[in-house]
C-alpha positions in Angstrom: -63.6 14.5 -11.9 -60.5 15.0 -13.7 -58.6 11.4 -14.2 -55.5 13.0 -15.2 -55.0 15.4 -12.7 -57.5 17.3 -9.9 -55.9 19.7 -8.0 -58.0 18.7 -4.6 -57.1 14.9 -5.4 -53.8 15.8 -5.4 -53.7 18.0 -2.5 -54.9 14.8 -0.1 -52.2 12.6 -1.9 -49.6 15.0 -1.4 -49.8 15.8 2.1 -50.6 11.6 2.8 -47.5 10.8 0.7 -45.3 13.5 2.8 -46.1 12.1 5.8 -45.4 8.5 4.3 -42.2 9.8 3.1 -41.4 11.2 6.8 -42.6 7.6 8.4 -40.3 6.2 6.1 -37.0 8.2 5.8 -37.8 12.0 8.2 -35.4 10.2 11.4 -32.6 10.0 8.4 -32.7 13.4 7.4 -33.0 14.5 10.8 -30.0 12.3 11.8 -28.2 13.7 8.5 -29.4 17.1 9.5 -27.5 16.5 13.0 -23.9 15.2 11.4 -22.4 18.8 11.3 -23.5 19.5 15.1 -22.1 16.2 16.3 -18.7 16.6 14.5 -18.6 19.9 16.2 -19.1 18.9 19.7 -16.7 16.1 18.9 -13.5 18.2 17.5 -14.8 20.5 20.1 -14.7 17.8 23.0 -11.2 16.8 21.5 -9.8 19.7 21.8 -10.3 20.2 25.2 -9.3 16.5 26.6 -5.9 17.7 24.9 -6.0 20.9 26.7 -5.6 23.5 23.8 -9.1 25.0 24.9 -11.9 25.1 22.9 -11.4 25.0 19.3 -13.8 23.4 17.0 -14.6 23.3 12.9 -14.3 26.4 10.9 -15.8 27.7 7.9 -14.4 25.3 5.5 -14.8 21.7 7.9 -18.6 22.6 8.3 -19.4 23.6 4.7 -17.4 19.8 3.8 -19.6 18.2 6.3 -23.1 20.0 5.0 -21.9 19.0 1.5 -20.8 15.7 2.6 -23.8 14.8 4.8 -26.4 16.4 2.1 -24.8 13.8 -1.1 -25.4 11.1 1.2 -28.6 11.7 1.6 -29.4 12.5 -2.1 -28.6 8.8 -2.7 -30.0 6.9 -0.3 -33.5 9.0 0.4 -35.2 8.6 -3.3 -34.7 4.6 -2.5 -35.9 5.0 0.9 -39.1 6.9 0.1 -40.5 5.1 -2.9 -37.9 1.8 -3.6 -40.7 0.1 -2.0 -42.8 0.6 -5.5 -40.7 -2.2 -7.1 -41.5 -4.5 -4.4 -44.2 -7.1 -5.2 -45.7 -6.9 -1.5 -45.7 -3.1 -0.5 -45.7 -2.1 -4.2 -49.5 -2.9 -4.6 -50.7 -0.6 -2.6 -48.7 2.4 -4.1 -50.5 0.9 -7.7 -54.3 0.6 -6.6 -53.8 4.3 -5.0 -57.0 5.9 -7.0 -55.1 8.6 -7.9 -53.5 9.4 -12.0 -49.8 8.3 -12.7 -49.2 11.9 -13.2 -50.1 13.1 -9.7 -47.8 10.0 -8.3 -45.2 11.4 -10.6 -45.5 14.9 -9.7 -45.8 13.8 -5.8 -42.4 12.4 -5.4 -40.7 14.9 -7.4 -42.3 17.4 -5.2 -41.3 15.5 -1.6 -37.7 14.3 -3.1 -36.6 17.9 -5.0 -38.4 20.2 -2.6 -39.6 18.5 0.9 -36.8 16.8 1.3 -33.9 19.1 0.4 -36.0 22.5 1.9 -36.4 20.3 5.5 -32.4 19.5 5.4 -31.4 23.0 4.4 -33.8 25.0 7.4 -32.4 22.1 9.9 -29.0 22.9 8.9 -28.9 26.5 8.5 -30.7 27.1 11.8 -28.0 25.0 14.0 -25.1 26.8 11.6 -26.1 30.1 12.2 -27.1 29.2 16.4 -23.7 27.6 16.5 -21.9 30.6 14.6 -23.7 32.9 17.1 -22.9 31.4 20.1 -19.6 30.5 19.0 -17.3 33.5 17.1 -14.8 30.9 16.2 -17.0 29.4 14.1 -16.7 32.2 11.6 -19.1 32.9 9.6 -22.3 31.2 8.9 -23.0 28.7 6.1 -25.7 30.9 5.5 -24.1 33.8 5.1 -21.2 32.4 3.2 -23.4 31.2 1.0 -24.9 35.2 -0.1 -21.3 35.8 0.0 -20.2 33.6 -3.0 -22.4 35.5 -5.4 -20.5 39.2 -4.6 -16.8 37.6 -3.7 -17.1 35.6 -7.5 -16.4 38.8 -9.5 -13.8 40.2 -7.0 -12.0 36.8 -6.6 -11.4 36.4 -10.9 -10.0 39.9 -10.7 -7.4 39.2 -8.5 -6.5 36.3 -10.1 -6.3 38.4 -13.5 -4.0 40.8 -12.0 -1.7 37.9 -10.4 -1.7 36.0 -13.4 -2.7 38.9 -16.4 -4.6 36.1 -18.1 -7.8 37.7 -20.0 -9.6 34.8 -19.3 -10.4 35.1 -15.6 -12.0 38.4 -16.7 -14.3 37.0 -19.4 -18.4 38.1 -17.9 -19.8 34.4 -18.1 -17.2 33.2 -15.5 -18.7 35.5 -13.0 -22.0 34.6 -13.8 -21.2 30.8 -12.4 -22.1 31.9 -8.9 -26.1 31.9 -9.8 -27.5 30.1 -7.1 -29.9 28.5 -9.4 -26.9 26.9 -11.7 -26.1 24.7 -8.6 -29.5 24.2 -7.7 -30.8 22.6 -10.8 -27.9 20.4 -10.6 -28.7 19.2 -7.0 -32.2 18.6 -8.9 -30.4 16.8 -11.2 -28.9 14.7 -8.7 -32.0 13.8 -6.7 -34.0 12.9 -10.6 -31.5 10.3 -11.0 -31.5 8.5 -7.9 -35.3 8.7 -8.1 -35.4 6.8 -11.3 -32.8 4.4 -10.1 -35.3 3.3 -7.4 -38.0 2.5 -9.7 -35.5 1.1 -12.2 -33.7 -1.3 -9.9 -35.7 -3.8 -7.3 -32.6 -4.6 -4.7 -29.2 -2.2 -4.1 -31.0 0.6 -6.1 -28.6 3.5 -5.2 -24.8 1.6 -6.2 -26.5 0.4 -9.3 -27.6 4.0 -10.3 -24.3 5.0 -9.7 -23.1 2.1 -11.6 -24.5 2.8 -14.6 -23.6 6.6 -14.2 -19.8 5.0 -14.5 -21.1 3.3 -17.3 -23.0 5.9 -19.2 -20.2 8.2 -18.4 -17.3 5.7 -20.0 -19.7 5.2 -23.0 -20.1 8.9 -23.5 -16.1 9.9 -23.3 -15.2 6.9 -25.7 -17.9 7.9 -28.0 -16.9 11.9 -27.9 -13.2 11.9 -27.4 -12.4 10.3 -30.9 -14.6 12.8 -32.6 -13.5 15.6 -30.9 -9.8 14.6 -31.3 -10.2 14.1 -35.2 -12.2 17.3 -35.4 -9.7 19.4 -34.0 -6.6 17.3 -34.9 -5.0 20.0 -37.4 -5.9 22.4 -34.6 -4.0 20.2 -31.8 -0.8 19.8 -34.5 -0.8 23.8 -34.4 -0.8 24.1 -30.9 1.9 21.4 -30.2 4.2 23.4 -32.5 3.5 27.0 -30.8 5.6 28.4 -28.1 4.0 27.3 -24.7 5.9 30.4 -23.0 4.1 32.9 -25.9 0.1 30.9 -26.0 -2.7 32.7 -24.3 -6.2 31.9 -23.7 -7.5 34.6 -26.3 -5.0 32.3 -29.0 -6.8 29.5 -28.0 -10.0 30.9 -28.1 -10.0 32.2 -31.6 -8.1 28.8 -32.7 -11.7 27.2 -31.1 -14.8 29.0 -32.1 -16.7 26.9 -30.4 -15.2 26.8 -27.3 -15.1 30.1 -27.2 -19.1 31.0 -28.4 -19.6 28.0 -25.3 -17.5 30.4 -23.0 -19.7 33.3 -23.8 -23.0 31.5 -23.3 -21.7 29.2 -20.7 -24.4 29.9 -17.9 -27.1 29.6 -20.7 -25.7 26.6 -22.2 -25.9 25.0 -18.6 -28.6 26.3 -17.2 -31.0 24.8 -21.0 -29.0 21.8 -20.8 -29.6 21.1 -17.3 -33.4 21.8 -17.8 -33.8 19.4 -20.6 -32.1 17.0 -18.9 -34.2 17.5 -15.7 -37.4 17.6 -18.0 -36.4 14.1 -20.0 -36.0 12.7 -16.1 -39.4 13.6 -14.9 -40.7 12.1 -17.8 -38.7 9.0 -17.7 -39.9 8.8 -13.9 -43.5 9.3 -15.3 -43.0 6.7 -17.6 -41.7 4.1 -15.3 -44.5 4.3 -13.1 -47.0 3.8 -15.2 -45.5 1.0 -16.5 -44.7 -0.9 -13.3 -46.8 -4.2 -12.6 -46.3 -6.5 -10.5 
């Protein structure tokens, strides 16, 4: 047998450690999974009491709410599911589980980046879209608005270029912004982060992570700033003494080749950058459990 990784191995851990992950955190995403419904019935229930009828959450209050209801549970589920690893008690067990450091690894990225994200959205969507059906004031569905992004990107810019005649709104990589996968790998992101927070840290795991993202993201603008300031300091002067009034983007643009070769290539640049970053996080996560001891 494989030590490093057997795919039947690995197939019993996986579905063991979803069902430990449910034990241990499925009633929260359920509960979170239910937010948008209550606040519904409740603005609903409101609005009756005062006698205007019924009128309950658009478009815009239930996306806020799925957003809302989805961040908080990005934070608190990685600690939730596997915080107990850094725990001298409960931790043991987790470490003399005969299965390889890799399969752990690739287990809880599995149940916190797909499991648990996939179980919220089907929950979610298929209240929405009851809701939106029994309901026509609810507009439309989140689902629905969702597809809808992707075709109303383009048509959106191009009224803001006529309003405004500004080229930039009309340059292609804006448009290409509303790939679904350009948020979704960010959401991965997200989840990566608290994961390694909940190995890293032993008590309050998810406000220390986002402690140190404050921190790591002070260091990185005081670290950056200066050098981009002195690199494009003669650059700055030139733009100070133009006419405001008479500046466009495509001035600016040729003034900053970089910026504008990173407007051109934005998606790509995002999309790479966002994969490395997700790839350095697995194998940070990787690395931190098979280092932990107790």
């Amino acid at each position: 047998m494989n030590e490093v990784f057997d795919i039947n191995r690995f197939g019993r851990y996986l579905v063991t450690d979803i069902r430990n992950a449910v034990d241990r955190f499925g009633i929260s995403v359920l509960v979170m999974s239910l937010i948008g419904l209550a606040a519904y019935m409740l603005v609903g229930s409101f609005s009756l009491l005062l006698g205007s009828g019924w009128y309950s959450l658009g478009e815009f209050g239930r996306i806020f709410i799925w957003i809302l209801a989805f961040t908080i549970m990005v934070i608190l589920g990685p600690a939730q599911m596997y915080g107990f690893i850094t725990d001298k008690k409960e931790g043991t067990s987790f470490l003399m589980t005969p299965v390889s450091t890799l399969e752990k690894t690739l287990s809880m990225i599995i149940v916190c980046c797909l499991v648990m994200p996939l179980s919220y959205y089907l929950i979610t969507m298929s209240i929405d879209s009851i809701l939106c059906l029994v309901d026509k004031s609810c507009g439309k569905s989140i689902l629905v608005l969702l597809g809808d992004v992707r075709q109303l990107m383009p048509e959106a810019l191009r009224e803001i270029y006529e309003e405004t005649q500004e080229p930039l709104f009309m340059h292609p990589s804006l448009s290409m912004l509303s790939n679904p996968w350009l948020l979704v790998d960010d959401r991965i992101q997200s989840i990566l982060i608290f994961l390694l927070g909940a190995l890293c840290f032993k008590t309050a795991k998810p406000a220390k992570t986002i402690g140190c993202l404050l921190i790591f993201s002070m260091l990185v603008s005081l670290i950056t700033t200066p050098i981009i300031l002195f690199g494009m300091m003669d650059k700055m002067k030139m733009l100070t003494d133009m006419n405001p009034d008479s500046l466009s983007s495509e001035q600016i643009l040729d003034m900053f080749p970089t910026l504008s070769w990173a407007m051109q290539h934005l998606p790509t640049i995002d999309t790479v950058s966002d994969t490395v970053t997700n790839l350095l996080l697995c194998f940070f996560i990787w690395l931190r459990v098979k280092r932990i001891k107790h």
